[in-house]
Phi, psi and omega in degrees: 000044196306321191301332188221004162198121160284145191214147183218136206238131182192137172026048177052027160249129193257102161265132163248121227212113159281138183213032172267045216289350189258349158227061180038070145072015188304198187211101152243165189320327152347280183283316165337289206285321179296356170256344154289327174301319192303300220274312172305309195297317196302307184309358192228000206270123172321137166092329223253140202234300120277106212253145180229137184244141194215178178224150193287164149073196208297337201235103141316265163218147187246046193004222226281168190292158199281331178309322173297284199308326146347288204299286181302329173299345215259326164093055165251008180227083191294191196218332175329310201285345153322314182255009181243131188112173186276164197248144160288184190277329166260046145079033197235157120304164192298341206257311183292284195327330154310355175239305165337315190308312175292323187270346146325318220292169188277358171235173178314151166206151209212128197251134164254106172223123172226165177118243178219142167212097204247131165067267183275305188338284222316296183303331183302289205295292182347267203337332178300166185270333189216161178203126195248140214208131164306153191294314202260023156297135142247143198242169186196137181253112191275354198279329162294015176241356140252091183337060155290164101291168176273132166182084188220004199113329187317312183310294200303330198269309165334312215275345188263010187240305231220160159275153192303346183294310196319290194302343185291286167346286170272016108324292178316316191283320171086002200295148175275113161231183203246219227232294161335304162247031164290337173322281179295333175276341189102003189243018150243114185278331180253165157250138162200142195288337198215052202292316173322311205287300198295302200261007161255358159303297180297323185293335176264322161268356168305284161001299211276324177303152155305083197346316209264335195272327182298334179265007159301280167329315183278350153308300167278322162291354182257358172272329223285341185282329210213331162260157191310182174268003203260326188283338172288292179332329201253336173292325169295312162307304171345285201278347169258317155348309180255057177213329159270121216074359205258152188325297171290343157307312191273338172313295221283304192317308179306326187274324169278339161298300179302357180041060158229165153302163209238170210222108183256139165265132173297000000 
């Protein structure tokens, strides 16, 4: 997907790169499907332990491209099409599933945003699991000021980062605020001068952990979002079950009696 992201695979961390760096990374019908194509092709990818998602140039991403908006003022772009057609199996469309998809995937993913990150950015970074963001990004959930919703996923994922007066807040207003108090609101986990440099620094070491116990944890934290405790309980009993005594247990248990590093099979 080179026209419109790049991706490069090392030691099981997948830099993904939007590179569509001459309109910040906007998101047309291009870039929809290659960060969906992308995104698919990762869930299945040999090897892959960790993803770190960025953007070239100047932009995370300054979400959707103007030319769309174009389309609708003109009424060459109905909204019908939002409600026609099959659903992925958790319930997104093509347009949600370009943000879905990253929060589909089974390892951690880890967003570098600097720049801008306005409408689908904004909702795009949400999908990380962690996001490490320059102090002076402005971010926006930008869609009430073209007489939008966010429906991009924004909703589902917002509500679990920030409290509801919040997400309400910077829904209505549509206001540009910066990376410092995205910070402060919850919807930054890092502050950072090089976030790209950084969050792929955490991503090699994410890498080095154990594969099978890491996408476990990410199991359970993403039912931790939504399920009761008795269905959390038994899950956690579940993924430890098939994880004590199994091969890569005793490797991680061995290497650290041995003080070595430790060596895991995909």
């Amino acid at each position: 997907m080179d026209h419109r992201i790049r991706v490069t695979l090392q030691q099981g961390v997948a830099d993904v790169r939007l590179v569509r760096a001459d309109k910040m990374n906007a998101l047309d019908d291009e870039m929809f499907e290659a960060l969906r194509r992308t995104g698919e092709r990762l869930k299945t990818e040999a090897g892959l332990r960790a993803v770190v998602i960025s953007g070239e140039g100047r932009a995370f991403c300054a979400g959707l491209d103007t030319e769309n908006f174009g389309k609708m003022a003109s009424g060459q772009r109905g909204g019908q099409r939002l409600l026609q057609g099959e659903r992925t199996p958790g319930g997104s469309n093509p347009s949600q599933h370009t943000v879905m998809v990253w929060n589909e995937l089974p390892v951690p993913v880890i967003a570098a945003v600097h720049g801008v990150a306005f409408g689908g950015g904004f909702q795009l970074m949400l999908a990380a699991d962690i996001r490490f963001m320059a102090p002076d990004t402005r971010l926006s959930i930008m869609e009430i000021n073209w007489g939008l919703v966010p429906d991009m996923g924004g909703m589902a994922l917002l509500r679990h980062l920030v409290r509801d007066d919040v997400a309400r807040e910077l829904t209505y207003t549509g206001r540009v605020f910066n990376g410092t108090e995205a910070h402060q609101l919850g919807l930054a986990t890092h502050l950072s001068g090089d976030p790209y440099t950084e969050a792929l620094a955490l991503a090699r070491q994410i890498a080095e952990r154990p594969p099978k116990a890491m996408r476990a944890a990410k199991r359970l934290l993403d039912l931790a979002r939504h399920g009761d405790a008795r269905s959390i309980l038994l899950a956690e009993s579940r993924e430890q079950a098939e994880l004590i005594g199994a091969p890569e247990q005793v490797e991680a248990v061995t290497a650290r009696l041995q003080k070595r590093p430790a060596v895991y099979k995909d």
